[in-house]
N, CA, C and O atoms as CSV, one atom per row, in Angstrom:
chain,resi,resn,atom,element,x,y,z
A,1,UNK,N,N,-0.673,8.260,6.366
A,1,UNK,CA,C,0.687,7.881,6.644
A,1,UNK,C,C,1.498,9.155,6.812
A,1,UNK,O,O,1.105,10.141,6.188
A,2,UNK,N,N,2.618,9.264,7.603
A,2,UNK,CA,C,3.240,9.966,8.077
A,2,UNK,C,C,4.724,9.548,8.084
A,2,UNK,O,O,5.252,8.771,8.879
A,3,UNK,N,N,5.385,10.294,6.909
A,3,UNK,CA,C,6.794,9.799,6.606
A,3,UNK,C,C,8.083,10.942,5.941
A,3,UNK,O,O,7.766,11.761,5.078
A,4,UNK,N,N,9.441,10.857,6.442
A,4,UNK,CA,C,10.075,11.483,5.803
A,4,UNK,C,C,10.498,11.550,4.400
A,4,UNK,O,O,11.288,12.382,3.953
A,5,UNK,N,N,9.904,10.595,3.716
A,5,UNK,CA,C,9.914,10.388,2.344
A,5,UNK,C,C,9.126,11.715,1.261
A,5,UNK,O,O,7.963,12.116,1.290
A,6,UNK,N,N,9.852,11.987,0.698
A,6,UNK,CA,C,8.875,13.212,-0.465
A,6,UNK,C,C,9.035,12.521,-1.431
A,6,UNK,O,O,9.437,13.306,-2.291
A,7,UNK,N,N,8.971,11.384,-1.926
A,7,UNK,CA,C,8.943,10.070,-3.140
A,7,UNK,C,C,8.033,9.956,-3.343
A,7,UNK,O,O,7.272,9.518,-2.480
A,8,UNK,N,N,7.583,10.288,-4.620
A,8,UNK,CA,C,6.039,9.728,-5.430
A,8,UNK,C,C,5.721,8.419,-5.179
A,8,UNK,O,O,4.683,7.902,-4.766
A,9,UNK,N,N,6.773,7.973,-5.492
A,9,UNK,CA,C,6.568,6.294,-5.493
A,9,UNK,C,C,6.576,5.953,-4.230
A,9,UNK,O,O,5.623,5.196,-4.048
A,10,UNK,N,N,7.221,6.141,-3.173
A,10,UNK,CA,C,6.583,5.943,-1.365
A,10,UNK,C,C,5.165,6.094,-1.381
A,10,UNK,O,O,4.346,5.189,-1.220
A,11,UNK,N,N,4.864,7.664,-1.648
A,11,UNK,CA,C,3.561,8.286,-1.862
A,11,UNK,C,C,2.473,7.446,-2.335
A,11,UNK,O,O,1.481,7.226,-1.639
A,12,UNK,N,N,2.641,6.951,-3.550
A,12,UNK,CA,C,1.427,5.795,-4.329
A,12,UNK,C,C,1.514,4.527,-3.756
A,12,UNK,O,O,0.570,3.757,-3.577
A,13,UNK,N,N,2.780,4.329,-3.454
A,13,UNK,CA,C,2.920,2.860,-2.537
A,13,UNK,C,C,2.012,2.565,-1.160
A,13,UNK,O,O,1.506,1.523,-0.744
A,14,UNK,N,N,2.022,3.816,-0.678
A,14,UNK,CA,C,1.301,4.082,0.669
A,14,UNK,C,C,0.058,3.883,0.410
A,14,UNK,O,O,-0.538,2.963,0.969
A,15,UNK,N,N,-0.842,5.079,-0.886
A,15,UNK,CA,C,-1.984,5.239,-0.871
A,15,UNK,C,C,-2.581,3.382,-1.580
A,15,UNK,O,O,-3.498,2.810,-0.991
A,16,UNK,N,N,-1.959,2.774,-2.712
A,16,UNK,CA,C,-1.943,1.621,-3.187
A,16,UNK,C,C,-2.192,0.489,-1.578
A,16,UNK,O,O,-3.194,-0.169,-1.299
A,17,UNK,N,N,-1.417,0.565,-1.104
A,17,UNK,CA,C,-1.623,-0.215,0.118
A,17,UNK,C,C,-2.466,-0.162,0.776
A,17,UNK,O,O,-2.591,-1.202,1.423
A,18,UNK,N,N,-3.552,0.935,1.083
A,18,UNK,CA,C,-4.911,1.145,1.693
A,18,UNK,C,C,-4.304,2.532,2.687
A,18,UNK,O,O,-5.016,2.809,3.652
A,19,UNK,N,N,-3.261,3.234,2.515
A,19,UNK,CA,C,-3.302,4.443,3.204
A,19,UNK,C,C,-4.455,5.482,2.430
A,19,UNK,O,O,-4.665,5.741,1.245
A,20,UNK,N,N,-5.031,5.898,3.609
A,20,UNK,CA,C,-6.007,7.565,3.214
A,20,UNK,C,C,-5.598,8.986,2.723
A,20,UNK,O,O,-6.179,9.808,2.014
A,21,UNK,N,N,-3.904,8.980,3.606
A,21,UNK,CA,C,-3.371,10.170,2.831
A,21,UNK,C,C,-2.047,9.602,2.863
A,21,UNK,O,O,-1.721,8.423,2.721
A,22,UNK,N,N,-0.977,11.127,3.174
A,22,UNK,CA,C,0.385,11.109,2.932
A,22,UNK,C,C,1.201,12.013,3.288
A,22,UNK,O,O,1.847,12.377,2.305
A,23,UNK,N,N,1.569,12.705,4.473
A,23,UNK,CA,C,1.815,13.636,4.771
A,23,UNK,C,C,3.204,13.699,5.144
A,23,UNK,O,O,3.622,12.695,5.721
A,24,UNK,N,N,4.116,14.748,4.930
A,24,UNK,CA,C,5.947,14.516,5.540
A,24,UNK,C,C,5.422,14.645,6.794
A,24,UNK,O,O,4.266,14.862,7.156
A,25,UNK,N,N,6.554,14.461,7.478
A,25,UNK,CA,C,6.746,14.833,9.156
A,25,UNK,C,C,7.178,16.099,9.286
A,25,UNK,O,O,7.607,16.454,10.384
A,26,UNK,N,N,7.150,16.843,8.391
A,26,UNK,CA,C,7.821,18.607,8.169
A,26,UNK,C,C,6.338,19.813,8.215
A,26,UNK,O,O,6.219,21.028,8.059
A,27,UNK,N,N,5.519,18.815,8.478
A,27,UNK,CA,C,4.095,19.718,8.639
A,27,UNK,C,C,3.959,20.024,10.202
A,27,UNK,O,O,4.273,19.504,11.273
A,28,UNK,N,N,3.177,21.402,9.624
A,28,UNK,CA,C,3.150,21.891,11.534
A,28,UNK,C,C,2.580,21.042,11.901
A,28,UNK,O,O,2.084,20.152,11.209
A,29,UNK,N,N,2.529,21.179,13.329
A,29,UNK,CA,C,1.724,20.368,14.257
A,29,UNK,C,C,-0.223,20.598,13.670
A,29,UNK,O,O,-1.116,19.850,13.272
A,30,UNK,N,N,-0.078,21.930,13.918
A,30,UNK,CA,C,-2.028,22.285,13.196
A,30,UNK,C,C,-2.499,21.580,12.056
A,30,UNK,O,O,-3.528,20.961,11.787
A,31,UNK,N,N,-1.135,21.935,11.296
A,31,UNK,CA,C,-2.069,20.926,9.439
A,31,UNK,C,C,-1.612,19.088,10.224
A,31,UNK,O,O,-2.680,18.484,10.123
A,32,UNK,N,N,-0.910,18.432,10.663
A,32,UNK,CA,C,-1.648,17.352,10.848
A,32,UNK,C,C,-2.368,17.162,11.797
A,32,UNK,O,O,-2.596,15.973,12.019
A,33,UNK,N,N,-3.106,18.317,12.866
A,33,UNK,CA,C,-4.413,17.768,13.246
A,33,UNK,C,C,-5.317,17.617,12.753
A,33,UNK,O,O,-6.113,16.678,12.797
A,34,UNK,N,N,-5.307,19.495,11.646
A,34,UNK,CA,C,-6.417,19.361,10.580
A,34,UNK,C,C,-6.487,17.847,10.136
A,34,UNK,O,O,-7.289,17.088,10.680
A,35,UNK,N,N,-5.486,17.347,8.963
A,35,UNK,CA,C,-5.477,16.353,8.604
A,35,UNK,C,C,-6.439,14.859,9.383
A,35,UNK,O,O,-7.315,14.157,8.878
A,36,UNK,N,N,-5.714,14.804,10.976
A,36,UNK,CA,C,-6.219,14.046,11.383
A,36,UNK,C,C,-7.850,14.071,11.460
A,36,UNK,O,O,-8.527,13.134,11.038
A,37,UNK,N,N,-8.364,15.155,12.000
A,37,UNK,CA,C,-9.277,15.189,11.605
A,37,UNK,C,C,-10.452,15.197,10.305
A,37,UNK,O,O,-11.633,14.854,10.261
A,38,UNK,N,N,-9.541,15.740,9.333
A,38,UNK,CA,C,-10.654,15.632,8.295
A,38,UNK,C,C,-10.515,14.273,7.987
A,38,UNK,O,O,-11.468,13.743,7.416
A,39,UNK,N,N,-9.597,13.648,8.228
A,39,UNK,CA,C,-9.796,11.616,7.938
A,39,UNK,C,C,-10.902,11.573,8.748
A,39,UNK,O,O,-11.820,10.843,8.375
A,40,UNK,N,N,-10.994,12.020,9.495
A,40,UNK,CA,C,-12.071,11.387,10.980
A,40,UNK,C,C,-13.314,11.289,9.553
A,40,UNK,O,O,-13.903,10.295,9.129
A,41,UNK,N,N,-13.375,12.546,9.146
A,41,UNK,CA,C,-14.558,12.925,8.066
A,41,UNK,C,C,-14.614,12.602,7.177
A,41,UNK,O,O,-15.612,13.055,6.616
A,42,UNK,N,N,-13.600,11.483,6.120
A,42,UNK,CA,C,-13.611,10.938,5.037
A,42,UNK,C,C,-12.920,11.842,3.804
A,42,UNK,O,O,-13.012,11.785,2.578
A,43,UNK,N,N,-12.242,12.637,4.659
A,43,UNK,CA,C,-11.472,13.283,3.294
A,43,UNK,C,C,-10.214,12.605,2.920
A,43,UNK,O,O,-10.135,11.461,3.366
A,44,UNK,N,N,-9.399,12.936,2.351
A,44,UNK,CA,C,-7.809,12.361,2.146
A,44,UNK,C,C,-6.811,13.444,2.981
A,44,UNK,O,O,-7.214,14.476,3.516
A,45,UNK,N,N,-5.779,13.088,2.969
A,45,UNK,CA,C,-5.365,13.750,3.892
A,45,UNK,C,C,-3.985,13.997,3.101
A,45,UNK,O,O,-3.225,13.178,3.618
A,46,UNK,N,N,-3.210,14.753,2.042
A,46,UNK,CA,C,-2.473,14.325,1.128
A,46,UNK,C,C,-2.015,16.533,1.051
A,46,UNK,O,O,-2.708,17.533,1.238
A,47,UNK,N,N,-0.811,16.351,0.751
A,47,UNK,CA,C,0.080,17.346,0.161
A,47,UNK,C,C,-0.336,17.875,-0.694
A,47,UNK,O,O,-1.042,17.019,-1.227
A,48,UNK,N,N,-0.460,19.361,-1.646
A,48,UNK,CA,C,-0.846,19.855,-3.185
A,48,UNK,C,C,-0.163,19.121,-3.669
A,48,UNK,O,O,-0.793,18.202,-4.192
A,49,UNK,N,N,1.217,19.029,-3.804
A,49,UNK,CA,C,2.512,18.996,-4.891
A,49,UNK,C,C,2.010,16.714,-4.876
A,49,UNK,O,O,2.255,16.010,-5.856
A,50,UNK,N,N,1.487,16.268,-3.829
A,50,UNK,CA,C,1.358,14.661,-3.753
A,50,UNK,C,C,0.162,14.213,-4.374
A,50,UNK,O,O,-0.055,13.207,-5.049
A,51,UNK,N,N,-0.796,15.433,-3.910
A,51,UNK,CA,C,-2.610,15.527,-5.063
A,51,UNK,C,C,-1.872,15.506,-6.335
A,51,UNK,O,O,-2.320,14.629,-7.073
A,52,UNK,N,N,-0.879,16.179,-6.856
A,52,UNK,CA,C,-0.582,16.695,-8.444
A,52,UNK,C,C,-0.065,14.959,-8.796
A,52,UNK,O,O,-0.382,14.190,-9.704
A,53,UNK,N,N,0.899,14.809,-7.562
A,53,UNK,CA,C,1.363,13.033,-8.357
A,53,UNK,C,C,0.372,12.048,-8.402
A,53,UNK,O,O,0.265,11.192,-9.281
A,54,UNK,N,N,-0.327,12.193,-7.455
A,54,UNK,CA,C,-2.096,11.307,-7.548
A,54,UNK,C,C,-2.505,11.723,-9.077
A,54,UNK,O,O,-2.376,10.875,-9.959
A,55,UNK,N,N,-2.847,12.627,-9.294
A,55,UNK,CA,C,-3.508,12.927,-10.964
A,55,UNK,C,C,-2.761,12.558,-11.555
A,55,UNK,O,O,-3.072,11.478,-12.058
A,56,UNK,N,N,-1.330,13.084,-11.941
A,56,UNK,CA,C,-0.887,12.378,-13.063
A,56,UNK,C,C,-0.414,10.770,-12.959
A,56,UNK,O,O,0.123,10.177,-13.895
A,57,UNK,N,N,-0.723,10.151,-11.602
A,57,UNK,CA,C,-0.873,8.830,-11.793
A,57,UNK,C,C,-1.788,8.224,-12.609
A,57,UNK,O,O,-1.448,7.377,-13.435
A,58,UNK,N,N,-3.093,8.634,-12.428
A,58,UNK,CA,C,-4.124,8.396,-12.689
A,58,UNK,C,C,-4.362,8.674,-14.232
A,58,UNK,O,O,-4.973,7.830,-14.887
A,59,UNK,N,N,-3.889,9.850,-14.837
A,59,UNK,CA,C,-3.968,10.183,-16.082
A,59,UNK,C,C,-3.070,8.967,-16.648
A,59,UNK,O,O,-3.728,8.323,-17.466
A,60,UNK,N,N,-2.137,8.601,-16.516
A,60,UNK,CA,C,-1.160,7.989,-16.860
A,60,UNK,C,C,-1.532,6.479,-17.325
A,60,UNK,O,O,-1.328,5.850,-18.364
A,61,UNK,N,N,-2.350,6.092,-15.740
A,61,UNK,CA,C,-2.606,4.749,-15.814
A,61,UNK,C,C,-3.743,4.520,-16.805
A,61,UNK,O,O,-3.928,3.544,-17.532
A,62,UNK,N,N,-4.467,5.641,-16.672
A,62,UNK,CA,C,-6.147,5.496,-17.848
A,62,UNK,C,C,-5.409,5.483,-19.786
A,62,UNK,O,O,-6.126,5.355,-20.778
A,63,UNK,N,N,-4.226,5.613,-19.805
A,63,UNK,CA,C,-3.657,5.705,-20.856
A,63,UNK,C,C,-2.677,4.274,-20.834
A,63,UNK,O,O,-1.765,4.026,-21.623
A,64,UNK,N,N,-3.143,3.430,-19.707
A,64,UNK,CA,C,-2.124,2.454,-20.142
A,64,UNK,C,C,-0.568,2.421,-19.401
A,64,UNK,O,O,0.022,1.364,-19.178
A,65,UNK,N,N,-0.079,3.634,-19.100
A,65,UNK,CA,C,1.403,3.806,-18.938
A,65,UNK,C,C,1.464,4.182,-17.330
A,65,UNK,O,O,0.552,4.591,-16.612
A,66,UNK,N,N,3.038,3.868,-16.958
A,66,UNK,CA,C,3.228,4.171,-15.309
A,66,UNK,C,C,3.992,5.121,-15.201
A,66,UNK,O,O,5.050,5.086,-15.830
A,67,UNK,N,N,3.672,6.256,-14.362
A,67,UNK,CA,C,4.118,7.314,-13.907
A,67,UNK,C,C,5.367,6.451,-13.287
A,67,UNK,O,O,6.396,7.062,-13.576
A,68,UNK,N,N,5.574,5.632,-12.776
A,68,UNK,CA,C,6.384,5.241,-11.191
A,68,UNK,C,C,6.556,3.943,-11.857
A,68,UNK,O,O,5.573,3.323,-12.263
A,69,UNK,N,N,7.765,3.493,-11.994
A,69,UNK,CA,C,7.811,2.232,-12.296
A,69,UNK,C,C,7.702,1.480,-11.358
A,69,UNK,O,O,8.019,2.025,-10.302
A,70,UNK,N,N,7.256,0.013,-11.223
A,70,UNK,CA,C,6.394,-0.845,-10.280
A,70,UNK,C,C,7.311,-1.511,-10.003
A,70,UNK,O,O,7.107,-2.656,-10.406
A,71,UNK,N,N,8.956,-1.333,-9.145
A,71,UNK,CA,C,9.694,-1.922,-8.648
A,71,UNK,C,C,9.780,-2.363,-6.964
A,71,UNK,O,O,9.560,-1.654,-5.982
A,72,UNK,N,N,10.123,-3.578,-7.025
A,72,UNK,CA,C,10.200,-4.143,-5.621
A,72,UNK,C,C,11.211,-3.349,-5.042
A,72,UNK,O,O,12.362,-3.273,-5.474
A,73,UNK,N,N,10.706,-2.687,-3.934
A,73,UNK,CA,C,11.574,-2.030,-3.156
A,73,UNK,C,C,12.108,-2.844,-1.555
A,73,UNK,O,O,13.103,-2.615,-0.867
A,74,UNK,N,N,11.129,-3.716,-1.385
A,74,UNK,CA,C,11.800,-4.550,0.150
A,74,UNK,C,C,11.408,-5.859,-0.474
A,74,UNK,O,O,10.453,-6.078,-1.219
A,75,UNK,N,N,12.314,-6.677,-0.035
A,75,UNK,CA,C,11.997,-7.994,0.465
A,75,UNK,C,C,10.754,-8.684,1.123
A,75,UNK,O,O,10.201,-7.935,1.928
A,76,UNK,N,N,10.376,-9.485,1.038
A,76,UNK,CA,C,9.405,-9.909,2.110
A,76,UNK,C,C,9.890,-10.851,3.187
A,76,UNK,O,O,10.932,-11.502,3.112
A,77,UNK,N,N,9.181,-10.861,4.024
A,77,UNK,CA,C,9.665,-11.783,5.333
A,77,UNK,C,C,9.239,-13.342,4.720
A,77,UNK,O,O,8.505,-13.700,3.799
A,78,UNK,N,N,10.089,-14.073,5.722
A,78,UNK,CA,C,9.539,-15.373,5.598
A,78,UNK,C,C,8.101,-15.969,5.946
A,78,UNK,O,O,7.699,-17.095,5.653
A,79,UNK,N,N,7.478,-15.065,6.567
A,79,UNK,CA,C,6.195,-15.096,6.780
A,79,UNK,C,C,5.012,-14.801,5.688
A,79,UNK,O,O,4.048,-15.465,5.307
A,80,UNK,N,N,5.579,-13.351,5.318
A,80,UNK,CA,C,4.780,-13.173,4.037
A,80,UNK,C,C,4.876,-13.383,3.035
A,80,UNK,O,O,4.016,-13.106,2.198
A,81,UNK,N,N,6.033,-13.982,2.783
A,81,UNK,CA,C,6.235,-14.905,1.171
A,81,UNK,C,C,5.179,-16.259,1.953
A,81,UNK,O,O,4.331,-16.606,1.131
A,82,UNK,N,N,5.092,-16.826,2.912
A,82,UNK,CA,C,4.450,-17.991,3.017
A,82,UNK,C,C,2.793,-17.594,3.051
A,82,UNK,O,O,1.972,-18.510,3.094
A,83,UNK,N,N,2.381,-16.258,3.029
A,83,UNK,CA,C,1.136,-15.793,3.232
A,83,UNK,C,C,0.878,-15.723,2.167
A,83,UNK,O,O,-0.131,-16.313,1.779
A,84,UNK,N,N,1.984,-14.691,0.897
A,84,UNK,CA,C,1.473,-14.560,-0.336
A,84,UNK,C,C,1.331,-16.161,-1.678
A,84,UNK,O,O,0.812,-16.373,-2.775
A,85,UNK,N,N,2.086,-16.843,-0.750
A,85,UNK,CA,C,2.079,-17.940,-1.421
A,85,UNK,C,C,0.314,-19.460,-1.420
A,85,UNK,O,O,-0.209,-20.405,-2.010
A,86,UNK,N,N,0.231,-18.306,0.038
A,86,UNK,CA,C,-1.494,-19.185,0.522
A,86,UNK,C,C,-2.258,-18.421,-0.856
A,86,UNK,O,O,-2.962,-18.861,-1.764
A,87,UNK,N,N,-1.808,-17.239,-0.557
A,87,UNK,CA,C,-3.128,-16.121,-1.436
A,87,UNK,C,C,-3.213,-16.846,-3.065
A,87,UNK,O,O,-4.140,-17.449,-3.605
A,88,UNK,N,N,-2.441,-16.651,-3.343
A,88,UNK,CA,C,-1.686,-17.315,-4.897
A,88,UNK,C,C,-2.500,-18.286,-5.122
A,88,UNK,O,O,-3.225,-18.204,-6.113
A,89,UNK,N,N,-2.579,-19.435,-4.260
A,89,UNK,CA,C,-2.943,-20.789,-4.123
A,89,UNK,C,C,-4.942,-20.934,-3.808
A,89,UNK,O,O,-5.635,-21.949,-3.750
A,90,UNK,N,N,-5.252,-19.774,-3.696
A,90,UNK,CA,C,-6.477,-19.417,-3.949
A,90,UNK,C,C,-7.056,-19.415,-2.337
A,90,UNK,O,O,-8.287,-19.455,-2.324
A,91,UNK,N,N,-6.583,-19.387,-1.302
A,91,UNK,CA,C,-6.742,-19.018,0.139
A,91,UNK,C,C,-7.568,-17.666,0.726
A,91,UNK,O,O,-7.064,-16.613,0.337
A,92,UNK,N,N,-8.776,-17.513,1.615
A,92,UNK,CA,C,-9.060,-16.537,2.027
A,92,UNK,C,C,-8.184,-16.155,3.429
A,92,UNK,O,O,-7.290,-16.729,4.050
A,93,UNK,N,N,-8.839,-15.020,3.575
A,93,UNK,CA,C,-8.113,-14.199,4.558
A,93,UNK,C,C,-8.470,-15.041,5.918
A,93,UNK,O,O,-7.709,-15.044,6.886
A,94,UNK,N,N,-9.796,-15.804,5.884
A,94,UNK,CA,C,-10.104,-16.740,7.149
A,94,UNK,C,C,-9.380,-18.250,7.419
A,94,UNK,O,O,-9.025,-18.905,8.399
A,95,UNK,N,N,-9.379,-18.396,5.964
A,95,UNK,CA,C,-8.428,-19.647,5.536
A,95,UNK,C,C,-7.208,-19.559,6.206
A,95,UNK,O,O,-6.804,-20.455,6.947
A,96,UNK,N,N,-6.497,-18.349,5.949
A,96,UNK,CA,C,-5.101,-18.359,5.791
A,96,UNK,C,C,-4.842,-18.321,7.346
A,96,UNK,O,O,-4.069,-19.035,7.985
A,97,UNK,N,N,-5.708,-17.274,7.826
A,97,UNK,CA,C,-6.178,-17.418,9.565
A,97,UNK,C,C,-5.550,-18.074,10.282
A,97,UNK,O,O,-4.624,-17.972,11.085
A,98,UNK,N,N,-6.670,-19.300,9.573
A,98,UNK,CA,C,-7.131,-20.678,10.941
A,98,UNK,C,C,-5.738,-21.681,10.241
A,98,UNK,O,O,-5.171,-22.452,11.014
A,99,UNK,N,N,-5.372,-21.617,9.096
A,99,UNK,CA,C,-4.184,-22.510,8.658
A,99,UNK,C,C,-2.975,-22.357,9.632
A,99,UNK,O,O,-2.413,-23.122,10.415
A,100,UNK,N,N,-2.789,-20.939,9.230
A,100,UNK,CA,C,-1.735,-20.487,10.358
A,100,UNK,C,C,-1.571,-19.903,11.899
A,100,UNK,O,O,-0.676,-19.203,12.372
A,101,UNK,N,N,-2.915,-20.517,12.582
A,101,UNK,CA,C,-2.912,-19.897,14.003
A,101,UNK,C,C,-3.232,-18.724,13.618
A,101,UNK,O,O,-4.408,-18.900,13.299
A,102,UNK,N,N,-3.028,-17.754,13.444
A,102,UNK,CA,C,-3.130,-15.901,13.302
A,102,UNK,C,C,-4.844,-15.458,13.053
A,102,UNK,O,O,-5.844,-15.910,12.495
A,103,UNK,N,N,-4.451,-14.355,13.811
A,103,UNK,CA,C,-5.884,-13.757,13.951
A,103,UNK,C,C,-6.420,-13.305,12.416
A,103,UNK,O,O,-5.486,-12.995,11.677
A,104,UNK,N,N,-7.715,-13.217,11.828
A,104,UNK,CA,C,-7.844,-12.745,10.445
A,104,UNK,C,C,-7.174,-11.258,10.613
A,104,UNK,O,O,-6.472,-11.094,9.615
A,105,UNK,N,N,-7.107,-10.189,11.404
A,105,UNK,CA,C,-6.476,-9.272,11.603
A,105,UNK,C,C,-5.233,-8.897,10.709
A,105,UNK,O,O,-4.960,-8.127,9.788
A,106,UNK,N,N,-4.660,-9.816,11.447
A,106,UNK,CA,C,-2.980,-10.255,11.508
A,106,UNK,C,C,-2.474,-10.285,10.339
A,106,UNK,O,O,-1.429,-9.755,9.962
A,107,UNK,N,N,-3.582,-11.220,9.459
A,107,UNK,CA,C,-3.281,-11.374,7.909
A,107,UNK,C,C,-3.662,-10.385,7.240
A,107,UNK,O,O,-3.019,-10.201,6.207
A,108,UNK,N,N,-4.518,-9.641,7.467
A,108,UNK,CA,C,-4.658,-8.442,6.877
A,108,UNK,C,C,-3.565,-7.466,7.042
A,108,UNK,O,O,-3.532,-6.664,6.109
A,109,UNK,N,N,-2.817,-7.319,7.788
A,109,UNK,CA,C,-1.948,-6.567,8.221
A,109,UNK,C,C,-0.256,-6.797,6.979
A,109,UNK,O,O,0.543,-6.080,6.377
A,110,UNK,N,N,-0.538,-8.300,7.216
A,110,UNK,CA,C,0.841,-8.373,6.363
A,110,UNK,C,C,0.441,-8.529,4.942
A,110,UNK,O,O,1.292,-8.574,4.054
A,111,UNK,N,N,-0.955,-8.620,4.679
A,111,UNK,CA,C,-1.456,-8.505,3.135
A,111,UNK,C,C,-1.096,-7.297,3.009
A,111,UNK,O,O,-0.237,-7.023,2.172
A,112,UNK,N,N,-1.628,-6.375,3.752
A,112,UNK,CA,C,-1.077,-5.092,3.303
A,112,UNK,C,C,0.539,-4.548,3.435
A,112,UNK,O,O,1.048,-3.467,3.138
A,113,UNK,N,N,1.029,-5.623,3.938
A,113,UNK,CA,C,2.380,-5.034,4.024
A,113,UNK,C,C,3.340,-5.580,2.356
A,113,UNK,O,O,4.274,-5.218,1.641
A,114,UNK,N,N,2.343,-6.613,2.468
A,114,UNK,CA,C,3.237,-7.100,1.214
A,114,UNK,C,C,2.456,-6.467,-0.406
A,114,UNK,O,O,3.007,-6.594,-1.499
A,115,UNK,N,N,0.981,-5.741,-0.170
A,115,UNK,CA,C,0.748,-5.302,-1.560
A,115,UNK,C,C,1.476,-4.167,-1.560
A,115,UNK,O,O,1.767,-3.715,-2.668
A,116,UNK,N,N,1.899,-3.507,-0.457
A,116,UNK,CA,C,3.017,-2.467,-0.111
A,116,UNK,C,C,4.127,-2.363,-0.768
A,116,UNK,O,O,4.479,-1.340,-1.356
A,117,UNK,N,N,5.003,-3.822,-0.696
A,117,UNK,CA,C,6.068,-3.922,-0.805
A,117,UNK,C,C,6.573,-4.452,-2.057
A,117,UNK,O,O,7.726,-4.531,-2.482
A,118,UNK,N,N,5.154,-4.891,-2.689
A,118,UNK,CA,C,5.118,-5.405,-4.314
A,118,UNK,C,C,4.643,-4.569,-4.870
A,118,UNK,O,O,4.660,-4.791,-6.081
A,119,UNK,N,N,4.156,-3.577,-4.585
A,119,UNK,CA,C,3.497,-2.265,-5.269
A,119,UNK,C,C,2.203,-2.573,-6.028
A,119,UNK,O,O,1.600,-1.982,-6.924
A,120,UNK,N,N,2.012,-3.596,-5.418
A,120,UNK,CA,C,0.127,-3.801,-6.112
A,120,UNK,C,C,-0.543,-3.824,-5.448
A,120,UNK,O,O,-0.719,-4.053,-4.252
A,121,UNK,N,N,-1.259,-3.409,-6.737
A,121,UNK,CA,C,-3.124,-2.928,-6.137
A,121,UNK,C,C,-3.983,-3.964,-5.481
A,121,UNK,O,O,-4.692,-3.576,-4.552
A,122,UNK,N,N,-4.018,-5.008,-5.769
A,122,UNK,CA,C,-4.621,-6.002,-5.715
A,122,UNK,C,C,-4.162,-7.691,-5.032
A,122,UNK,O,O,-3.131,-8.218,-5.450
A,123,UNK,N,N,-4.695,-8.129,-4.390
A,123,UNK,CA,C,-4.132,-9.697,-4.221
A,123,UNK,C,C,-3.802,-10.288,-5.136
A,123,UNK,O,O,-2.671,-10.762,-5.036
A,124,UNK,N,N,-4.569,-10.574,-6.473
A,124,UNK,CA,C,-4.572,-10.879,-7.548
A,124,UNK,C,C,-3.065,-10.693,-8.187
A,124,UNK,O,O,-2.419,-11.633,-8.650
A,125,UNK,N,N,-2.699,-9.593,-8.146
A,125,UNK,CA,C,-1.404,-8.355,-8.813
A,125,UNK,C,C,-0.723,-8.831,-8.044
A,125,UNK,O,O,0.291,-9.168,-8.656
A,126,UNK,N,N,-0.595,-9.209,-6.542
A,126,UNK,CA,C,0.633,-9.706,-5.390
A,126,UNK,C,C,0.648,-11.470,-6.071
A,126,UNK,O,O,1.682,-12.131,-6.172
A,127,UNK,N,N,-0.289,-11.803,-6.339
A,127,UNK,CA,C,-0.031,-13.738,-6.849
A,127,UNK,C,C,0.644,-13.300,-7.850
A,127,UNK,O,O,1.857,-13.378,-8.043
A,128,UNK,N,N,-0.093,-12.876,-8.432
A,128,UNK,CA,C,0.968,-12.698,-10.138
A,128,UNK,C,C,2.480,-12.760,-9.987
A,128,UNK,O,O,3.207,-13.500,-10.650
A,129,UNK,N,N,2.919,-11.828,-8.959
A,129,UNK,CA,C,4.010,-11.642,-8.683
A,129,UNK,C,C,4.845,-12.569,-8.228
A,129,UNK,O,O,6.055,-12.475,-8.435
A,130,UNK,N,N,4.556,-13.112,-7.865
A,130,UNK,CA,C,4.928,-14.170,-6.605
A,130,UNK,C,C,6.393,-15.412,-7.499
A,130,UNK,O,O,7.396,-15.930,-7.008
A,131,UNK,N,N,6.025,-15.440,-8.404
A,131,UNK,CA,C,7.191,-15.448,-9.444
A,131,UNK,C,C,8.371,-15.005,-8.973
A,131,UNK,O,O,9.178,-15.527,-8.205
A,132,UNK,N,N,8.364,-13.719,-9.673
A,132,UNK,CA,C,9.516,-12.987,-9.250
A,132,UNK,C,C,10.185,-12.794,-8.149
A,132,UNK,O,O,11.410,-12.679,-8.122
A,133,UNK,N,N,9.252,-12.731,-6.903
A,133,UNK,CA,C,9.632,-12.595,-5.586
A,133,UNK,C,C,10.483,-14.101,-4.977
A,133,UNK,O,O,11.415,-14.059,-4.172
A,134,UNK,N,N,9.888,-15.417,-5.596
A,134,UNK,CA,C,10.327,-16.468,-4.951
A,134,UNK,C,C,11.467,-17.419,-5.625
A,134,UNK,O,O,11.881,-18.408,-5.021
């Protein structure tokens, strides 16, 4: 991902959502080709000072506690409250598909927009939520 944000919590939100790295838009042009390329190769593609908030995420979470508190930062559309509400309801990604016309693609797309936007890891962690959101 590629964003003007220098926010930890953008940062983990991104990588949480299925991004590979995290880079500002303030990088030369060379470090995000490098970048692009070493994704090609399976590396991460991530800032020192954004590696340092990755670890102490991680230290944090193996102790139980959140670096970043796990606040809803957007809304969801009327679409993906009706997607996260299939998921909740125990729906696959083919299910939710063929229920709603949409390509399995499609739903993947706004699954990830909404574990994005709920800041969880998991489908599981987005039902849970689904409470609060509705």
């Amino acid at each position: 991902m590629i964003s003007e944000s220098r926010d930890p919590a953008d940062m983990l939100a991104a990588i949480r959502a299925g991004a590979v790295g995290y880079l500002t838009k303030d990088q030369r042009p060379t470090r995000l080709a490098q970048a692009v390329a070493g994704v090609v190769h399976g590396e991460a593609a991530v800032s020192r000072a954004m590696a340092a908030y990755l670890i102490d995420d991680v230290r944090e979470s193996a102790r139980g506690e959140a670096v970043v508190p796990r606040v809803h930062r957007e809304p969801l559309t009327p679409r993906q409250l009706e997607i996260l509400r299939l998921i909740a309801a125990g729906h696959t990604t083919a299910e939710i598909a063929s229920g709603l016309y949409l390509s399995p693609e499609t739903v993947r797309w706004h699954v990830k927009a909404i574990l994005r936007k709920l800041n969880a890891r998991t489908r599981a962690e987005a039902a849970a939520a689904l409470r609060e959101v509705s």
